[in-house]
N, C-alpha and C positions, 0 to 999 in steps of 0.2 A: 844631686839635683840642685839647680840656679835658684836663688829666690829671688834674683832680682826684682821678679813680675806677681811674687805670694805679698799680699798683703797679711802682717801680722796681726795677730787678736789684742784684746786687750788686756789679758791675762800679763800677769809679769813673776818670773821668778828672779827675784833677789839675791844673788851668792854671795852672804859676807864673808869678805875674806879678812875682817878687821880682825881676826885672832894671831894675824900676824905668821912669819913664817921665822923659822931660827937663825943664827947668825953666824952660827958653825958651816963649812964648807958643804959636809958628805949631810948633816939631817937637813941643811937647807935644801940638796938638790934631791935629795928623797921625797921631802914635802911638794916640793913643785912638782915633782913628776908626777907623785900621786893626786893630787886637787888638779891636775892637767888632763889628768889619765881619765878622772871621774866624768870631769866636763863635757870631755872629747864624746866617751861614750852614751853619755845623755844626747849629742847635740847630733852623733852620727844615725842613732836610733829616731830623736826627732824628725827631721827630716826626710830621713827612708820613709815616712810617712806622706798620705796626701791631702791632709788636713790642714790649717791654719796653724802654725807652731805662736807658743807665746813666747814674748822677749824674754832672752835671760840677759842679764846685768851682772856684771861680778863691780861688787862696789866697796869702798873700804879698805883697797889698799894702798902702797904708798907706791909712788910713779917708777919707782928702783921694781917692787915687787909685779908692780902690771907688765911692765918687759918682761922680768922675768919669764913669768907664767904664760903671755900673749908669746915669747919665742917658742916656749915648749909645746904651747898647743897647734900653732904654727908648724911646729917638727912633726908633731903625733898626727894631725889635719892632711898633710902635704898639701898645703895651700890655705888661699883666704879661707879666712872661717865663714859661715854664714854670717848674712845680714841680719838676722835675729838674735846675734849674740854682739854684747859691746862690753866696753870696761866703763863705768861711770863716776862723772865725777863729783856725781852727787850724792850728798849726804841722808841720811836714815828719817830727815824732819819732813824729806819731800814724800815720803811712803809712812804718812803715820796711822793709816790705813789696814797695813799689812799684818800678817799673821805670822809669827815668828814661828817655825814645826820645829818642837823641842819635844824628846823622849821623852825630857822630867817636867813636865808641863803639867798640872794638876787636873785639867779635861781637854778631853780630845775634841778634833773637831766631829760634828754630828752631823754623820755620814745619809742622813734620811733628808736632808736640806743642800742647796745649791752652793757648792766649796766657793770660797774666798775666792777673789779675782785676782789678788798679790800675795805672796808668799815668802818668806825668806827662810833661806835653806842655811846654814853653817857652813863653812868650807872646813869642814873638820874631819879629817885621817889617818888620826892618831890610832896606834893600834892596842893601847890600852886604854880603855872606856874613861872617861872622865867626869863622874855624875856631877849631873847641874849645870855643866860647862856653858851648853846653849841657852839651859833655862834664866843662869844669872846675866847670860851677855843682853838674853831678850828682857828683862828688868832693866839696864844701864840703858838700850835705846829706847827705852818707853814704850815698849809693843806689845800687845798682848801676843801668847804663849800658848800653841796648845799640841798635843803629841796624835801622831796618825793613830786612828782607832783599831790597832790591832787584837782586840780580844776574839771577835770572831773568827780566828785565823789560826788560833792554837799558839800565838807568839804574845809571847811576854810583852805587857802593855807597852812598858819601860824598854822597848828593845830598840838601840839605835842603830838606823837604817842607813845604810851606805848613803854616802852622796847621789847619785846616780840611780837608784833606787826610787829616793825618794820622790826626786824629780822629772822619773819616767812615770811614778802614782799621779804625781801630782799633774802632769801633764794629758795623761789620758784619762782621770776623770773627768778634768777638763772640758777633753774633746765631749767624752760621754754624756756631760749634760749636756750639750749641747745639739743630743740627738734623740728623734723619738724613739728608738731603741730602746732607752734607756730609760727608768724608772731613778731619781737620785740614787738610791739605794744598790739598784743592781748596778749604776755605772762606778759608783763607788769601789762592789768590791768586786767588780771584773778587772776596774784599773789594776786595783791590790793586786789581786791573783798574778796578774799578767806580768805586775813589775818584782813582784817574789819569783817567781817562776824563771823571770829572766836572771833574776840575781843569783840563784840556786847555778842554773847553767854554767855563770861564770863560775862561782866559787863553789865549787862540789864539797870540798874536803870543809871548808870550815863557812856552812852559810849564815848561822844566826850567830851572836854574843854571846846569847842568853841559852834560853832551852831551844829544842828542837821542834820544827811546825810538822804534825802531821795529818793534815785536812787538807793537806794539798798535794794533788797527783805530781 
C-alpha cells in the first residue's frame, strides 16, 4: 500500500540504534540483518493495516551504519520503504518526553490509562539476554523507563520482547485507544494478545527467553 496520501499520527516510535553494531565482518552483517529483518516485519505488518501508522525513526547511528541498515532494509523491502519510516538526525534531547520500554524497568506502564504518545524501543538482537542493557542506556538518555506490563499474560514480567513484537503492541494499542471499541484496558491487552500471538507464529520452537505463556490460545 502507497502512503503518499495517509497522513501520519502523532504517536512516534523511537529505534535507538546507539548500541552500536560490531566491527568484525560476519557479527556485523548478522547484526544488520537481524535489526533489518525486525524493522521490515514491523513496518510490512504496519501498513497491511488501514489505520493511521505512527512514525518510526531509527535515530543514533552513525552515517556509515544508516547505509548500512537503510541498504539491507531496502534488499528485504524490494523497494522504497514507506513514508513513515526515516533515519534521524536527531538527537534523544528532542524526545525528552518519551518513554524508554526496558524489560528491567522497575514499573510498568499502566495499561488502565491512555499509552505514551512516544516511545523508544532498543535496537537490540542479541541472542543472549543482557540484563539492564536497555534499562542503563535509558538512565544515560535521561528518560524515564518502564517495562510492558506482562503479568497478566503468564510471561515473566522481566521478559524481553523481540523488536517487532514490541512495536506491533505498541502500535495497536495505539490504534485501540483511539477507538470506541476499546476500553484502555481491553485495547491494551488485545494489542498484547495480538502481538504474542503473532510472535509465537514466527518463532514456534523457541517463543519466550523466559518461562512459557500459557493463557494464550
Amino acid at each position: 500500500r502507497q502512503l503518499e496520501d495517509l497522513r501520519v499520527s502523532n504517536n512516534i516510535v523511537l529505534c535507538d540504534a546507539g548500541y552500536g553494531f560490531p566491527s568484525e565482518a560476519r557479527p556485523r552483517r548478522e547484526k544488520l540483518r537481524a535489526v533489518s529483518k525486525q524493522l521490515v516485519n514491523f513496518l510490512r505488518w504496519q501498513i497491511s493495516n488501514e489505520a493511521t501508522p505512527a512514525l518510526v525513526k531509527v535515530i543514533g547511528c552513525s552515517q556509515t551504519e544508516q547505509q548500512e541498515l537503510q541498504e539491507r532494509m531496502i534488499s528485504l523491502w524490494e523497494g522504497d520503504l514507506p513514508e513513515n519510516f526515516d533515519f534521524s538526525s536527531e538527537d534523544f534531547t528532542s524526545f525528552q518526553d518519551a518513554t524508554y520500554l526496558s524489560p528491567d524497568a522497575p514499573e510498568s506502564l499502566d495499561e488502565t490509562l491512555m499509552p505514551p504518545e512516544v516511545v523508544v524501543v532498543g535496537m537490540i538482537v542479541d541472542r543472549r539476554v543482557q540484563v539492564n542493557r536497555s534499562m542503563n542506556r535509558s538512565k544515560t538518555l535521561q528518560l524515564r523507563a518502564a517495562r510492558w506490563p506482562l503479568e497478566s499474560f503468564n510471561v515473566d514480567p522481566n521478559e524481553p520482547l523481540n523488536v517487532d513484537t514490541v512495536m506491533e503492541a505498541m502500535q495497536q494499542w495505539w490504534w485501540n485507544s483511539k477507538s470506541q471499541a476499546f476500553d484502555p484496558k481491553a485495547g491494551f491487552v488485545h494489542a498484547t494478545e495480538q502481538a504474542l500471538n503473532h510472535h509465537f507464529t514466527r518463532h514456534p520452537n523457541r517463543p519466550l527467553h523466559k518461562q512459557p505463556i500459557s493463557s494464550l490460545s
